[in-house]
Rosetta silent file (secondary structure, phi, psi, omega in degrees, C-alpha in Angstrom):
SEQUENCE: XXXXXXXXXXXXXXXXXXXXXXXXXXXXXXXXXXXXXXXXXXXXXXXXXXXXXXXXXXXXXXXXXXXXXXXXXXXXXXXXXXXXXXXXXXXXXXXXXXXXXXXXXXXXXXXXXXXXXXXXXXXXXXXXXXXXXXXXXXXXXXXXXXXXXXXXXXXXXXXXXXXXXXXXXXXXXXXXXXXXXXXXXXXXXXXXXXXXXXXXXXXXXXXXXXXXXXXXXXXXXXXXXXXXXXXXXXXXXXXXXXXXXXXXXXXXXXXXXXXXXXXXXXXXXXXXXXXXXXXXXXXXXXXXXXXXXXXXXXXXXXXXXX
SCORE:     score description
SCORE:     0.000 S_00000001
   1 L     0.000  134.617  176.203    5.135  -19.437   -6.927 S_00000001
   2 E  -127.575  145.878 -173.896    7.917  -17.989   -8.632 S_00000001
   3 L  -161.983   97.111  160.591    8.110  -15.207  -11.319 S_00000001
   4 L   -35.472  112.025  167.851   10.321  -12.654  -12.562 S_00000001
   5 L  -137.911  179.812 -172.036    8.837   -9.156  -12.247 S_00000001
   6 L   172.347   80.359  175.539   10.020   -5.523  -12.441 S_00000001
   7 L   -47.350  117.043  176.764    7.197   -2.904  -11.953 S_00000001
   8 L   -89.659  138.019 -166.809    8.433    0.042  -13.303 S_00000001
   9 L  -123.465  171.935 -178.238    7.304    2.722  -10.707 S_00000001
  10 L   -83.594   -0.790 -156.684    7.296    6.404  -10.929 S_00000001
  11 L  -111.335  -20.581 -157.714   10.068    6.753   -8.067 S_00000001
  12 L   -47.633  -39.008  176.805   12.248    4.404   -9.512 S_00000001
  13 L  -100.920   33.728  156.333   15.368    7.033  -10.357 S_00000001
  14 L   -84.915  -52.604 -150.771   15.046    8.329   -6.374 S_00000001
  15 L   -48.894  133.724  161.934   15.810    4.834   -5.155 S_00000001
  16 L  -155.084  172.429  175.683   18.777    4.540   -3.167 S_00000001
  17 L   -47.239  131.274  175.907   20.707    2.888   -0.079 S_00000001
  18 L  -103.410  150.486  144.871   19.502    3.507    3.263 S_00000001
  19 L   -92.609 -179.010 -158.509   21.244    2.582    6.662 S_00000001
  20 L  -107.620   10.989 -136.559   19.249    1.216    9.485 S_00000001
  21 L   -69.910  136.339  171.615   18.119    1.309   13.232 S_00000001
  22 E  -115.385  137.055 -159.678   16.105   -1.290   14.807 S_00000001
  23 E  -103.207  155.236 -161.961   13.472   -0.625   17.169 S_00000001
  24 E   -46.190 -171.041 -166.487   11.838   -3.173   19.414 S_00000001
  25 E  -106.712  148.567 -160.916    9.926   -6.070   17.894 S_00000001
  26 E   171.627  141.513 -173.554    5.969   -4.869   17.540 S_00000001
  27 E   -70.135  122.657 -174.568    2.990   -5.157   15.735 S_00000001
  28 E  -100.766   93.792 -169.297    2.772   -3.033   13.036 S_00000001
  29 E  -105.171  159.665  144.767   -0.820   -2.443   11.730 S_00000001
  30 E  -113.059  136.105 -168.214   -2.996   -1.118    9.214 S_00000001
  31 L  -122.049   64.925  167.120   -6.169   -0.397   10.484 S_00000001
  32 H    12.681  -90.527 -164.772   -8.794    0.537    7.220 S_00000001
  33 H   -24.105  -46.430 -144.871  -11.504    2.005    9.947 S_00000001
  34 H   -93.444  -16.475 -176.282   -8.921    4.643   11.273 S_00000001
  35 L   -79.830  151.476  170.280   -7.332    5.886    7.664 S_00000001
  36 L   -81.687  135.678  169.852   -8.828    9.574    6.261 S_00000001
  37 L   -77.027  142.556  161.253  -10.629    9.354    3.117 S_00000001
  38 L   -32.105  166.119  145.359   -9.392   11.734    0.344 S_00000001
  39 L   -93.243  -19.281  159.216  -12.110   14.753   -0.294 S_00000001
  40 L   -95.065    1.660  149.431  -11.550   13.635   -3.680 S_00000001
  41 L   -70.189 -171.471 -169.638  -12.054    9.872   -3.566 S_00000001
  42 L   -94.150  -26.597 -175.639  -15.634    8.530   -3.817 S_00000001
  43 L   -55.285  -21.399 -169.055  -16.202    7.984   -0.211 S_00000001
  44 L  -103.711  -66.964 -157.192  -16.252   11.981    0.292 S_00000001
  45 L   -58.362  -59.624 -151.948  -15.909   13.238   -3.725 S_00000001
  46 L    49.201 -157.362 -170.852  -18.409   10.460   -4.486 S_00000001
  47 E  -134.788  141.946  164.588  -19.781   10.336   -8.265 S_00000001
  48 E  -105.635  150.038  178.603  -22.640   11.715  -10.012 S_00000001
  49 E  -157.992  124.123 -177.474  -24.874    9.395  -12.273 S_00000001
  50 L   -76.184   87.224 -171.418  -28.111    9.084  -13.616 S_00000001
  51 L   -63.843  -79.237 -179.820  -28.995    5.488  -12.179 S_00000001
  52 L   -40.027  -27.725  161.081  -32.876    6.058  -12.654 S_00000001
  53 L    85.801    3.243  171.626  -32.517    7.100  -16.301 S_00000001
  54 L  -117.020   56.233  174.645  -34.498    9.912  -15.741 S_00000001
  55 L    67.414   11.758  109.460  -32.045   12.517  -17.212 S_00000001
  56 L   -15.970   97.530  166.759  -31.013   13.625  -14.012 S_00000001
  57 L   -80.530  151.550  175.418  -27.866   12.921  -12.397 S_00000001
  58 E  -114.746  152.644  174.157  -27.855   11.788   -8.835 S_00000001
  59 E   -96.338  134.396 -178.825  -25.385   12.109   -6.483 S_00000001
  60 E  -138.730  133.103 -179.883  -23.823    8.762   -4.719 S_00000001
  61 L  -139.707  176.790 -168.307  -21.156    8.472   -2.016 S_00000001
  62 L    42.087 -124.702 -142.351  -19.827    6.668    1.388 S_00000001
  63 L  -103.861   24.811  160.012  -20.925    2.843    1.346 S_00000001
  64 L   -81.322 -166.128  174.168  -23.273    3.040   -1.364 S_00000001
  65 L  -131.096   93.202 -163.893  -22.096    0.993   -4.557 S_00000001
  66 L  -111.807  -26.124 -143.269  -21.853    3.313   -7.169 S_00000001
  67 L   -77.703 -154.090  156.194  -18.238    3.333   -7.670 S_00000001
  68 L  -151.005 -165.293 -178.321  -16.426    2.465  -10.416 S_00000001
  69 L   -89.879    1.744  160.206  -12.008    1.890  -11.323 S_00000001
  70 L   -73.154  -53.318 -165.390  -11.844    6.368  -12.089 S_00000001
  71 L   -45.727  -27.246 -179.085  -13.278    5.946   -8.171 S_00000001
  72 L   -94.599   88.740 -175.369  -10.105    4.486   -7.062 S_00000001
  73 L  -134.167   37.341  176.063   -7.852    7.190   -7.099 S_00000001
  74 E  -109.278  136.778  171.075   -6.309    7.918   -3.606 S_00000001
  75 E  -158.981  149.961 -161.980   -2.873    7.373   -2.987 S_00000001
  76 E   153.764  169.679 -124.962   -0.387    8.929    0.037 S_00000001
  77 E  -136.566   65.788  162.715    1.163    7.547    2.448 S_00000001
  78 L   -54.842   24.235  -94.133   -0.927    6.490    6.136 S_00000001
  79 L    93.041  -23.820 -171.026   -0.015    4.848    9.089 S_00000001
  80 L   108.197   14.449 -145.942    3.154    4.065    7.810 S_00000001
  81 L  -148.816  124.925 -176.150    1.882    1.917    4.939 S_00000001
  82 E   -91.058  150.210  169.320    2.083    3.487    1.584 S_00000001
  83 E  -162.834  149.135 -163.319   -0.855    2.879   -0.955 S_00000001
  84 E  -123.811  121.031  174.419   -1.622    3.285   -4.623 S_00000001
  85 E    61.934   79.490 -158.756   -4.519    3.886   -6.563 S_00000001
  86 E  -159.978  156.454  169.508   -7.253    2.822   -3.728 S_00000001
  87 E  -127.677  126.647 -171.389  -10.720    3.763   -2.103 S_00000001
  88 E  -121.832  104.653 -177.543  -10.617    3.967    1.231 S_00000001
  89 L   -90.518   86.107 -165.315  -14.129    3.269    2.818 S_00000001
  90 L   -81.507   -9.731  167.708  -13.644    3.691    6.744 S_00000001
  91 L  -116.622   21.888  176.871  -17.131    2.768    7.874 S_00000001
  92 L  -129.516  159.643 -151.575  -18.256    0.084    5.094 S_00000001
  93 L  -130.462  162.433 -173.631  -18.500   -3.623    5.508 S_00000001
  94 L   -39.619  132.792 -121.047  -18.394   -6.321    3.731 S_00000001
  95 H   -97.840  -50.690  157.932  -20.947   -6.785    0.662 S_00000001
  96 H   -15.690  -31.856 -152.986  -22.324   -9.818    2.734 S_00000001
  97 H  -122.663    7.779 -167.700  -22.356   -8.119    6.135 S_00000001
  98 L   -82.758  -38.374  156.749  -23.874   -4.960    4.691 S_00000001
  99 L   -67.116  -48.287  179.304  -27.710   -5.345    5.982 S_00000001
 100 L  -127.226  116.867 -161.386  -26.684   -7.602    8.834 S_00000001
 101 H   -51.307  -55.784 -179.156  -23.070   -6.849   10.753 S_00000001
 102 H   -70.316   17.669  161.625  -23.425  -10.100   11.987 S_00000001
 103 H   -72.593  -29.817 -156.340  -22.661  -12.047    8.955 S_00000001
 104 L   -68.253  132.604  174.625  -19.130  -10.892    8.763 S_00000001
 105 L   -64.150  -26.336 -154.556  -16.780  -13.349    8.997 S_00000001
 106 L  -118.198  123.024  178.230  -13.922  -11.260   10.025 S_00000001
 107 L   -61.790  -52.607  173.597  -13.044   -9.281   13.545 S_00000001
 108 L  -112.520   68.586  152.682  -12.551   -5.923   12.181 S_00000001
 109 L   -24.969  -42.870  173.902  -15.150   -5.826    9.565 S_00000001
 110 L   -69.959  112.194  171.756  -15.945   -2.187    9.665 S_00000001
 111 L   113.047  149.639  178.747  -13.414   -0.752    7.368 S_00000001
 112 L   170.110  146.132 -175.831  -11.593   -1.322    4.175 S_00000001
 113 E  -115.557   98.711  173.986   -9.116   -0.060    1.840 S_00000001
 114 E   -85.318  119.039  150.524   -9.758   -1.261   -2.109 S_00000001
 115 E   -84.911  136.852 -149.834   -7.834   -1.857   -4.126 S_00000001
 116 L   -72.059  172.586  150.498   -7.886   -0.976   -7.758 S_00000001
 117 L   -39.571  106.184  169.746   -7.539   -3.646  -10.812 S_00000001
 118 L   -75.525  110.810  178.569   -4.099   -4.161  -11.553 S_00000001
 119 E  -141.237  163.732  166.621   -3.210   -3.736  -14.980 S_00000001
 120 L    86.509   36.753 -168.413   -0.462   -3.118  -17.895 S_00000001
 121 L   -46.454  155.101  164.073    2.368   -4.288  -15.185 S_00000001
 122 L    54.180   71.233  157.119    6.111   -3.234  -16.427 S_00000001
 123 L  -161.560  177.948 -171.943    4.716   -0.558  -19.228 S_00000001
 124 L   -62.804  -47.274  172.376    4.322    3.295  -19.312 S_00000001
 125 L   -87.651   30.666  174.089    0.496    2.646  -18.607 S_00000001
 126 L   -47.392  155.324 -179.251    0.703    0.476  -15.459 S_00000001
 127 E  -166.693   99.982 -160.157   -2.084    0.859  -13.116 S_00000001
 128 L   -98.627   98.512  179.448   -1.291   -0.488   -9.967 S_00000001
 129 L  -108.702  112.273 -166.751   -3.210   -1.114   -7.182 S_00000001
 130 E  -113.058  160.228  157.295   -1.317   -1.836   -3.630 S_00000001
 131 E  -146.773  156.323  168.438   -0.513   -0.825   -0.552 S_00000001
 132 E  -120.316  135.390 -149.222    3.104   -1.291    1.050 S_00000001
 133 L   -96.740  163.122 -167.309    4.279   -1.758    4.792 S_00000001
 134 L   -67.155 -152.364 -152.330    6.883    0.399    6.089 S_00000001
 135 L   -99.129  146.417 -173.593   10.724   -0.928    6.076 S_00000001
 136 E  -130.635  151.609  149.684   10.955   -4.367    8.221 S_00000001
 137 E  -118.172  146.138  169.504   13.525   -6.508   10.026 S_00000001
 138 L    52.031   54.352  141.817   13.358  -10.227   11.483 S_00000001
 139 L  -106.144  169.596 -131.924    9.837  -11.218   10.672 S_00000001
 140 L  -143.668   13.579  173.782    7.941  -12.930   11.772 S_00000001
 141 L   173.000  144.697  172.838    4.220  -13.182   10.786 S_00000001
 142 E  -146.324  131.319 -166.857    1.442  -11.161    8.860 S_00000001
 143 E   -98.365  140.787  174.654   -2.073  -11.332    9.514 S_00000001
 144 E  -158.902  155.898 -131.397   -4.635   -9.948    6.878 S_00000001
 145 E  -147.109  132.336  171.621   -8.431   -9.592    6.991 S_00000001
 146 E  -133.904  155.359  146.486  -10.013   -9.564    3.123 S_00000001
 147 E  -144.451  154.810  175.910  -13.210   -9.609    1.093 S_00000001
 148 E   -91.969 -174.962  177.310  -13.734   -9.380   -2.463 S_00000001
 149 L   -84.685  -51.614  170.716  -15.513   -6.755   -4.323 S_00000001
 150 L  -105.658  143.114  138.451  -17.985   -9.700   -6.942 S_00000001
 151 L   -20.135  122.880 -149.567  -18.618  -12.801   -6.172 S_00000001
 152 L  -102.526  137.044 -174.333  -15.842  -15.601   -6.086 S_00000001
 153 L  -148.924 -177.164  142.311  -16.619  -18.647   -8.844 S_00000001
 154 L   -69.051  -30.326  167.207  -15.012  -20.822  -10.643 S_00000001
 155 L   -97.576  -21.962 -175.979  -14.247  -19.013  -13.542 S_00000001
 156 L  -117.285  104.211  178.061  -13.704  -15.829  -11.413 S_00000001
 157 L   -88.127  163.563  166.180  -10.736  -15.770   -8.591 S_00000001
 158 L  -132.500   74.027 -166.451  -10.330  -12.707   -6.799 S_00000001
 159 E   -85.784  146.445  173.379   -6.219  -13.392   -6.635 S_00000001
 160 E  -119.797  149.784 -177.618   -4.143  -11.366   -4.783 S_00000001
 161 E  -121.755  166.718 -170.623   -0.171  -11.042   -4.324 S_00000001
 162 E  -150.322  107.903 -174.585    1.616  -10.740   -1.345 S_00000001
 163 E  -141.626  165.158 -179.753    5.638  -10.054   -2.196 S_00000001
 164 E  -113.854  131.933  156.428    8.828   -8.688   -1.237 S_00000001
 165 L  -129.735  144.745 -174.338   11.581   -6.227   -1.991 S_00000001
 166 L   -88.705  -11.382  159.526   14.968   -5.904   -0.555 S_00000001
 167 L  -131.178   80.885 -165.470   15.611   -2.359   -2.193 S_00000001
 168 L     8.352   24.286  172.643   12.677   -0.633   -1.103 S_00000001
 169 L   117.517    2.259  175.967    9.938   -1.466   -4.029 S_00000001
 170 L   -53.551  -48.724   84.704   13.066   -0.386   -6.999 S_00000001
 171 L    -4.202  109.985 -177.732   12.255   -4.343   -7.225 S_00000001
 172 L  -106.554  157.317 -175.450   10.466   -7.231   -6.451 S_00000001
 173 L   -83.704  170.448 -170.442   11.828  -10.879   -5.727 S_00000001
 174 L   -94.516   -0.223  172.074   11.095  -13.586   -7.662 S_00000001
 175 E   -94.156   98.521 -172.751    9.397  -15.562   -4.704 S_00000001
 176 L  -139.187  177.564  173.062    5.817  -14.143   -3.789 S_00000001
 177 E   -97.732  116.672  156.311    2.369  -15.565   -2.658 S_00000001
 178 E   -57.147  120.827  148.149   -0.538  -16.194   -4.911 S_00000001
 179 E  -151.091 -169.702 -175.890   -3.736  -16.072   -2.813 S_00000001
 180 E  -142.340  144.892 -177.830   -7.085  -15.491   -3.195 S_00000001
 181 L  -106.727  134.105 -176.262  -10.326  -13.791   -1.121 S_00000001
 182 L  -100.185  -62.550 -177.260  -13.452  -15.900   -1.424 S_00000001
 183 L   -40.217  115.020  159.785  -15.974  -15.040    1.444 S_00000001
 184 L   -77.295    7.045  154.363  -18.305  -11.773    0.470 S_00000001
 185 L   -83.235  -27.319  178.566  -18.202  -12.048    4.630 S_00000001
 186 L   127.780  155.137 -173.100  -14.740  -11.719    5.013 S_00000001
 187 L  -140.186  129.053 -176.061  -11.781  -13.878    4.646 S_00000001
 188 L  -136.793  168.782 -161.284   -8.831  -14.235    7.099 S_00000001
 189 E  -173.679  143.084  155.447   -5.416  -15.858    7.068 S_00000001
 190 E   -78.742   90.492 -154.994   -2.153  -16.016    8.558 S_00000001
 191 E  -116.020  144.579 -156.286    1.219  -15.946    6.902 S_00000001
 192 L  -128.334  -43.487 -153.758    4.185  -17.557    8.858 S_00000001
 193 L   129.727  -69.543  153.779    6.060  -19.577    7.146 S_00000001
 194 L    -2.778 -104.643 -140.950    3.915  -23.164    7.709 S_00000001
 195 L   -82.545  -45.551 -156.811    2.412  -23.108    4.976 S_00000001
 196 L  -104.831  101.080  166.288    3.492  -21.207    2.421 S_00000001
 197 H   -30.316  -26.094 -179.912    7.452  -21.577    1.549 S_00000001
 198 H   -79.683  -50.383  159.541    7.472  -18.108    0.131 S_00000001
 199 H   -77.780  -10.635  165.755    7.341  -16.474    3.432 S_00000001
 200 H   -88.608   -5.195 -173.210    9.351  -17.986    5.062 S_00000001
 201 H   -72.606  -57.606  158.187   11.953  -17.118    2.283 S_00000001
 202 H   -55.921  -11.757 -153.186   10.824  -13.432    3.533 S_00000001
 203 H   -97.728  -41.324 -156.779   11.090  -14.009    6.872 S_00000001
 204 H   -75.911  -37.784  177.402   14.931  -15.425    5.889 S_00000001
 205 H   -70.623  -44.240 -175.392   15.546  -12.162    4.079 S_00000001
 206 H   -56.017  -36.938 -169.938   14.427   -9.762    6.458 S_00000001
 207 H   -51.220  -61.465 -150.760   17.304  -11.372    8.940 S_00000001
 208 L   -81.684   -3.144 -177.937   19.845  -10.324    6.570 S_00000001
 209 L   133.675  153.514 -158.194   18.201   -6.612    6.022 S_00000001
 210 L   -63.230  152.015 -149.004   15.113   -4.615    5.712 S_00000001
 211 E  -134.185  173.917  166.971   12.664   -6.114    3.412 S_00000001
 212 L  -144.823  152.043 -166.729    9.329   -4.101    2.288 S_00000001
 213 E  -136.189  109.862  157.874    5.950   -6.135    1.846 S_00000001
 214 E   -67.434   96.862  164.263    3.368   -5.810   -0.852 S_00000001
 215 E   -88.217  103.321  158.003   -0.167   -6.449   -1.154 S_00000001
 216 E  -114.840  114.955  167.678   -1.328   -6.109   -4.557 S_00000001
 217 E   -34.694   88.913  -95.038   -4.000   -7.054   -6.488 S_00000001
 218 L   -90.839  131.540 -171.239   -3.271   -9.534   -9.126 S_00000001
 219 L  -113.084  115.471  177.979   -3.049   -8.183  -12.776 S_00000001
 220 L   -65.743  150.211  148.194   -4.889  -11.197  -14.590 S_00000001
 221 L   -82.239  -41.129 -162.338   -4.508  -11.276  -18.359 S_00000001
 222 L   -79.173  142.533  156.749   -6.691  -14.217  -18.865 S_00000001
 223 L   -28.649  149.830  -34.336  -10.425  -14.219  -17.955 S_00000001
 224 L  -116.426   72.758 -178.027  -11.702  -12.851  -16.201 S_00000001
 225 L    67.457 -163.977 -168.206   -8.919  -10.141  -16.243 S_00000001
 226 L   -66.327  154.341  166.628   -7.903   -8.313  -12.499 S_00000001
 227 L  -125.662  146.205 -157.321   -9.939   -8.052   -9.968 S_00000001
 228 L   -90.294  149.525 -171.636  -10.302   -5.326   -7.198 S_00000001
 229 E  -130.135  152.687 -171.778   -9.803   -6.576   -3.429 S_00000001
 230 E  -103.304  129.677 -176.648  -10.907   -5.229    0.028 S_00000001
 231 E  -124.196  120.198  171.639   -8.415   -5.284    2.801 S_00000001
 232 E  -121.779    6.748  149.838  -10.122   -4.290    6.266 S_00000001
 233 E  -163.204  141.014 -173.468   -6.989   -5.287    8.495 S_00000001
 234 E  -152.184  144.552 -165.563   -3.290   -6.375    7.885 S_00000001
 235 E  -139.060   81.073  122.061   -0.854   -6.987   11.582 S_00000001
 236 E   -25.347  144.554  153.031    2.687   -7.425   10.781 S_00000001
 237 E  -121.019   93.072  170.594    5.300   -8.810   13.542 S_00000001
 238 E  -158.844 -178.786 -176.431    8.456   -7.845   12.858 S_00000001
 239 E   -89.740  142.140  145.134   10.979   -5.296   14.233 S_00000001
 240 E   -27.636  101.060  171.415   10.676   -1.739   12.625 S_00000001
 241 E  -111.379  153.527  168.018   13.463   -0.081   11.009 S_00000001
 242 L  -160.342  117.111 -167.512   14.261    3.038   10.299 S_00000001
 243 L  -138.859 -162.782  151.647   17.182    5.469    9.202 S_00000001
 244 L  -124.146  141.483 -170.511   19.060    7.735    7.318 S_00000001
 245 L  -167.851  134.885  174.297   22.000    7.868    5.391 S_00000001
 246 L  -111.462 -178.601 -151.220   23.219    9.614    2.706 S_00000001
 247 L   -76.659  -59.441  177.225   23.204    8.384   -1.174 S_00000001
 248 L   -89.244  176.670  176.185   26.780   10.280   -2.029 S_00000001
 249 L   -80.770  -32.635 -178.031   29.500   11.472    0.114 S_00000001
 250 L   -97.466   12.966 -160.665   29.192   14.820   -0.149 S_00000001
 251 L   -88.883  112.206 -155.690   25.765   15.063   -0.174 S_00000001
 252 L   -46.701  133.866  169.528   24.298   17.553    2.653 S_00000001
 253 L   -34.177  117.599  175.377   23.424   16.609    6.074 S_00000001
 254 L  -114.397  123.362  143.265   19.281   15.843    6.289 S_00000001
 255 E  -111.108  157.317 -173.991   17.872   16.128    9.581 S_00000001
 256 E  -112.515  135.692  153.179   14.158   14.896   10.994 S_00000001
 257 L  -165.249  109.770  175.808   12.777   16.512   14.032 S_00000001
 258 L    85.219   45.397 -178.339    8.363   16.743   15.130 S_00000001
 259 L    54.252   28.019  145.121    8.112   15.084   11.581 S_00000001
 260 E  -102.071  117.799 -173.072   10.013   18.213    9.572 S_00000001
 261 E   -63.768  123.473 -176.247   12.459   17.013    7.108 S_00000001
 262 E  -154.213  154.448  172.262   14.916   20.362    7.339 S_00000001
 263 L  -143.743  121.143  175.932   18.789   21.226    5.959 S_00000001
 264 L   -71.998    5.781 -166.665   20.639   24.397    7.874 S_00000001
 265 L  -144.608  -46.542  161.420   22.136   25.168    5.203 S_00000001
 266 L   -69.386  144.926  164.400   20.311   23.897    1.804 S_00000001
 267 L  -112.770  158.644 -159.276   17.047   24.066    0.149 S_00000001
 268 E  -129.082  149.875 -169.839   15.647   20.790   -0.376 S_00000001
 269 L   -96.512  172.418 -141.040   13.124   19.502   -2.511 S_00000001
 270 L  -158.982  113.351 -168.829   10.587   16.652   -0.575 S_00000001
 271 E  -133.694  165.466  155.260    9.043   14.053   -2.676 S_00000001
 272 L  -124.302 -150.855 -119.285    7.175   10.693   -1.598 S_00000001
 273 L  -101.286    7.153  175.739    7.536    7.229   -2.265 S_00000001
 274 L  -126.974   23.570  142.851    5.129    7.515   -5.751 S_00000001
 275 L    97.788  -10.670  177.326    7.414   10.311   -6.992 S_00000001
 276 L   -66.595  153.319 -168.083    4.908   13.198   -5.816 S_00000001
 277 E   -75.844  116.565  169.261    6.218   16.538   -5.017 S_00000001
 278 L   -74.828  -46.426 -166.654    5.623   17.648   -1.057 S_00000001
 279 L   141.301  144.962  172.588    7.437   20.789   -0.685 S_00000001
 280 L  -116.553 -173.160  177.724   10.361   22.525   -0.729 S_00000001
 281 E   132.366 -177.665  175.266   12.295   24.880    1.088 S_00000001
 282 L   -54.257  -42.596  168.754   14.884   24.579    4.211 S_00000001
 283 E  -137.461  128.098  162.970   12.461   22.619    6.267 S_00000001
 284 E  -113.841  159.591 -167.522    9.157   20.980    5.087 S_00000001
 285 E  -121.943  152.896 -151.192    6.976   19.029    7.595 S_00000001
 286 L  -145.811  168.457 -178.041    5.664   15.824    6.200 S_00000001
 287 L   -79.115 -146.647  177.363    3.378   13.066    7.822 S_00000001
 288 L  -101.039  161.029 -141.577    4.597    9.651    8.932 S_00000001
 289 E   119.717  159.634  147.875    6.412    7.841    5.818 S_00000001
 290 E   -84.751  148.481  176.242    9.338    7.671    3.524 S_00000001
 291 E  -136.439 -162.113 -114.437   10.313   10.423    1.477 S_00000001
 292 E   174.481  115.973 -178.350   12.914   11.405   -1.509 S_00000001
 293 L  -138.909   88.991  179.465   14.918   14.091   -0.262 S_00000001
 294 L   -91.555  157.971 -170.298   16.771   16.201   -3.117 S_00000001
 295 E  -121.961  168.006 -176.091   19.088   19.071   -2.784 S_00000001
 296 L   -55.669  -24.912 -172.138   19.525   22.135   -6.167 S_00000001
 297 L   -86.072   -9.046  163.155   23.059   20.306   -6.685 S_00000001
 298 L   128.544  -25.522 -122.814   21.395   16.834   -7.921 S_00000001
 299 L  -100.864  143.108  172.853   22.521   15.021   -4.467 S_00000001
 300 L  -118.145  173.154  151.562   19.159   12.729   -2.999 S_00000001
 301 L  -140.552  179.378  164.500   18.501   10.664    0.156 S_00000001
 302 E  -113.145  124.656 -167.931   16.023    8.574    1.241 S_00000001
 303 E  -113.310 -179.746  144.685   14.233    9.268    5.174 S_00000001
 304 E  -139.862  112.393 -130.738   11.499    7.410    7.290 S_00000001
 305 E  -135.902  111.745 -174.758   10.101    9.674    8.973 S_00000001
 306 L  -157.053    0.000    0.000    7.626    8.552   12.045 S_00000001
């Protein structure tokens, strides 16, 4: 399917040129089960509500289904795989599979990462919900494990996109994958090339330099509008890259070392890849990820930090 898009993100006047190194060829996963919940998402935070009506509020949290689209509001950087505006439920299963495990459709059931509704794309009030894999070369398949949130109909899709950008999310290409999760058991799929022409178009890009890979939830206009999607496993094959370089010439020497971002000489401000601030100072220590690395004279880079 092709479509001209151009998310406007909150990072967008960080983005800059990276250089590369590539590391062996290797699966690269997100594993739902294995990510930390927020203390302020609903899995921990949960919600209070008076369900029973009898002027009470109750408190509801982990795998019941309480939540609502305020509930998705974790975003940060895991694994290596950035994500925005999400609930990340590490022990809850598919709405199918929820009394009996052994409905699930899907090998690693246990676990999921939601994603919110995507809506208002390319405006001030975007509300995105995604997650993004770290920087890739030469790939060569992606595996991904789904369920929706409602029931799948005819009048109701649960579509999802799966797209690429060659300047680290500033951009998206105009080639991406439509697809959709059906199963309230779980849904699973393979993307290669075979089938779908659009990946293999990624696969052709990645050759030529690191590509980043989207999952987002699709923001319908039409009836009946976006819908939120469950991801409980996604397997990349490609090689891993990762570097440094910097955006101007003069622009101070960034070193990484036991995951701290540090300058001998500068103090540098530390941001990640949805524009939030991390810390500053000479050295800040930061998780696994890309970051936004500014110095007091204006001068940025970009790191990947693992």
């Amino acid at each position: 399917m092709k479509k001209q898009k151009f998310l406007k993100q909150t990072f967008t006047a960080f983005l800059a040129a990276i250089g590369l190194v590539i590391f062996a060829q290797e699966d690269i996963i997100l594993d739902p089960a294995a990510l930390i919940p927020a203390d302020t998402g609903y899995y921990i935070g949960g919600v209070y509500k008076d369900k029973d009506q009898d002027g009470t509020d109750e408190f509801y949290n982990g795998c019941v289904d309480e939540y609502g689209d305020a509930s998705h509001n974790e975003s940060g950087v895991q694994q290596g795989f950035t994500y925005n505006l999400c609930m990340i439920m590490p022990t809850c299963w598919p709405k199918d599979a929820v009394d009996d495990h052994d409905l699930a459709e899907i090998e690693h059931a246990e676990g999921y990462i939601e994603l919110t509704k995507s809506k208002y794309p390319g405006t001030d009030s975007a509300q995105l919900g995604y997650i993004i894999s770290p920087p890739l070369q030469n790939l060569v398949s992606l595996y991904l494990e789904t369920s929706p949130d409602v029931s799948s109909n005819d009048s109701r899709h649960i579509y999802f996109w799966v797209e690429y950008s060659k300047d680290y999310g500033a951009t998206w290409e105009m080639s991406y994958i439509q697809d959709e999760t059906i199963s309230k058991a779980g849904d699973s799929r393979t993307y290669d090339g075979s089938v779908y022409l659009e990946f293999e178009e990624m696969k052709t890009a990645s050759t030529e330099g690191p590509i980043v890979i989207r999952i987002m939830s699709t923001p319908q206009e039409s009836p009946p509008g976006p819908q939120r999607v469950k991801i409980h496993y996604l397997k990349i094959v490609a090689d891993k890259a990762s570097a440094i370089q910097p955006v101007t010439i003069d622009c101070p020497e960034i070193k990484i070392l036991n995951n701290t971002i540090y300058n001998e000489d500068n103090t540098i401000e530390v941001y990640n890849m949805l524009g939030q601030f991390i810390g500053r100072g000479r050295s800040v220590q930061v998780p696994d990820g890309i970051y936004i690395v500014k110095t007091p004279e204006g001068s940025t880079q970009k790191v990947f930090v693992e």
